[in-house]
C-alpha positions as CSV (number, residue, x, y, z in Angstrom):
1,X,-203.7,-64.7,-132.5
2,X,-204.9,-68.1,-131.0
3,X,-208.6,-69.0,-132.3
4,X,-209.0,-70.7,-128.7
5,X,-209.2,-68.6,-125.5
6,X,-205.7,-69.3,-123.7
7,X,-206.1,-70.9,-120.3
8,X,-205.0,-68.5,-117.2
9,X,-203.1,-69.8,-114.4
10,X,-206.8,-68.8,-112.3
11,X,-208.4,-70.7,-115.0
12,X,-206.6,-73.7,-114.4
13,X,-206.2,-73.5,-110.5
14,X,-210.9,-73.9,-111.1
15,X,-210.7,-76.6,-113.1
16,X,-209.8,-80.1,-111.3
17,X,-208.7,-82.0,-114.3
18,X,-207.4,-79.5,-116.3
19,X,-204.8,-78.4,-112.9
20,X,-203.9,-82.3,-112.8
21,X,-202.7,-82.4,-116.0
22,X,-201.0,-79.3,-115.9
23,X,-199.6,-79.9,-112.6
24,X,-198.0,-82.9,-113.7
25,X,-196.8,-81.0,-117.1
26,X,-194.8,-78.8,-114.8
27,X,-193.6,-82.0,-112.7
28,X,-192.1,-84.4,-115.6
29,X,-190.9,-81.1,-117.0
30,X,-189.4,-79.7,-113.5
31,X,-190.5,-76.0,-114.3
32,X,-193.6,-74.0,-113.3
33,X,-194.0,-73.0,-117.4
34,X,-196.8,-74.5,-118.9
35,X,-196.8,-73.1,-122.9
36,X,-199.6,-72.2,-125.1
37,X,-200.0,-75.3,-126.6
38,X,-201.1,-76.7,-123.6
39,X,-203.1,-73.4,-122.7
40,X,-205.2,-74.3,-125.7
41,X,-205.8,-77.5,-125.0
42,X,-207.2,-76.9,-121.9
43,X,-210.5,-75.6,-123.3
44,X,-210.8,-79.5,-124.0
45,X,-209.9,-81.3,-120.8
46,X,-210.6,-85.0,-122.6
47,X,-208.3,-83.6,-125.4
48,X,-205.6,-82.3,-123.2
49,X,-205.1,-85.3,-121.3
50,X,-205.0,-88.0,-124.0
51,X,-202.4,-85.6,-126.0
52,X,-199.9,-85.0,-122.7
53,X,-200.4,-88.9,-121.7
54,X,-199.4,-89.6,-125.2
55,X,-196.3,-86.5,-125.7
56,X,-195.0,-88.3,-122.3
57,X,-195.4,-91.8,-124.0
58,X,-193.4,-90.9,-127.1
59,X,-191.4,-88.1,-126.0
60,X,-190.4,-88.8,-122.0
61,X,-190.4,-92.2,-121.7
62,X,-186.9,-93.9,-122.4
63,X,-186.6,-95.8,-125.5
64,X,-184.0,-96.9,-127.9
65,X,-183.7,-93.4,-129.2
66,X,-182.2,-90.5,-127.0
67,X,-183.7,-87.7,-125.7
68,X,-182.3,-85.0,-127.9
69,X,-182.6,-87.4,-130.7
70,X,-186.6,-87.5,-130.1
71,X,-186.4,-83.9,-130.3
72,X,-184.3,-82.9,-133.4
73,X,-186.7,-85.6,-135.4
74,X,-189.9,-83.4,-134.2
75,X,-188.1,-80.4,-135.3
76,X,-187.6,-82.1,-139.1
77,X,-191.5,-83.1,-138.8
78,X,-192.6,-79.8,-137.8
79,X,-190.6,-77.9,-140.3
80,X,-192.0,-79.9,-143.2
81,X,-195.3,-79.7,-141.7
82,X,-195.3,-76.0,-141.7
83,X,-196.0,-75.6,-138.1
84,X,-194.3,-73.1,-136.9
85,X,-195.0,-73.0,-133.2
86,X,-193.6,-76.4,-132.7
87,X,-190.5,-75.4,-134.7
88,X,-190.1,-72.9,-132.0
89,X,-191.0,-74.8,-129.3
90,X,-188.6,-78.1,-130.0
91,X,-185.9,-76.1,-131.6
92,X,-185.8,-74.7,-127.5
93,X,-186.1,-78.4,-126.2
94,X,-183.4,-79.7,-128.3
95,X,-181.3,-76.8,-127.5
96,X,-181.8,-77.5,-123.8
97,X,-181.2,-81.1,-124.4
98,X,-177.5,-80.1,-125.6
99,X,-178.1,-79.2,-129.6
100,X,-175.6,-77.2,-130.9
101,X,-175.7,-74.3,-133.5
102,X,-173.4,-76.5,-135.3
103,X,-176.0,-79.4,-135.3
104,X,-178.9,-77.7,-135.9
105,X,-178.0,-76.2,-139.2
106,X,-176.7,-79.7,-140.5
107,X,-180.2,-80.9,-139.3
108,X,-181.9,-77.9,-141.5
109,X,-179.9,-79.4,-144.4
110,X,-180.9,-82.9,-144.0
111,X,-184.8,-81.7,-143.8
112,X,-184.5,-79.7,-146.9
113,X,-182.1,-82.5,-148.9
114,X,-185.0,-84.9,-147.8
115,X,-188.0,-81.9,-149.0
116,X,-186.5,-82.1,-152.2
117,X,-185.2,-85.4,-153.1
118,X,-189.2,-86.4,-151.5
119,X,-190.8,-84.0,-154.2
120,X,-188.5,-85.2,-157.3
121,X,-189.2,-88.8,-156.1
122,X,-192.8,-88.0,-156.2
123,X,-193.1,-86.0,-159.1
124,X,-190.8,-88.6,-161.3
125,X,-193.1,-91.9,-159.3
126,X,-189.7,-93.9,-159.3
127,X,-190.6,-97.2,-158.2
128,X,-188.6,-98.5,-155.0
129,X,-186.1,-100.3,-155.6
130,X,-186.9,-104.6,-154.6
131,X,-183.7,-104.1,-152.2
132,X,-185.1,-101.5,-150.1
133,X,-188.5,-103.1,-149.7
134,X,-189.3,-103.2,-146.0
């Protein structure tokens, strides 16, 4: 159960700056769905738009790496982080973006290879190595 009060459609349609932001949610995206996430947000209008103009930014915009690509690394991030909505949410993007059951399991293996080899590095504080300094 949310600890915010979700944002009706009615609740929106009052709220000037909240209904831009959502209208162009449901623009860029070409759907009339506006999720949760976003629902939440809403109770903070300053909030909601600095996180959309931002999502659009790193997640819309074209860049160097692909669409699906953007999406199968939030996936990764969101699985280590524990957050289970977005797991959920950009599991469905990437799928809709043309990932494969095929793909997505070999991505589940490279998050949980990189969990563990993280943790032993970690654990053992192995000093990087002078050739992979950045």
């Amino acid at each position: 159960m949310s600890t915010v009060k979700l944002w009706t459609d009615a609740e929106v349609e009052a709220d000037a700056r909240v209904k831009a932001v959502f209208d162009d949610i449901r623009a860029v995206r070409k759907s009339d769905f506006v999720n949760n996430f976003w629902r939440a947000l809403a109770n903070q209008p300053l909030l909601l738009e600095r996180t959309w103009n931002s999502l659009k930014d790193v997640m819309v915009a074209p860049g160097e790496l692909s669409p699906l690509v953007k999406e199968l690394i939030y996936v990764a991030v969101s699985a280590t982080n524990g957050c289970t909505y977005c797991v959920h949410s950009h599991t469905a993007q990437a799928k809709a973006k043309g990932m494969t059951d095929a793909m997505y399991q070999e991505l589940l293996s490279v998050v949980g290879m990189a969990n563990e080899t993280n943790a032993l590095v970690q654990a053992l504080q192995v000093p990087v190595d002078p050739a992979f300094q950045a």
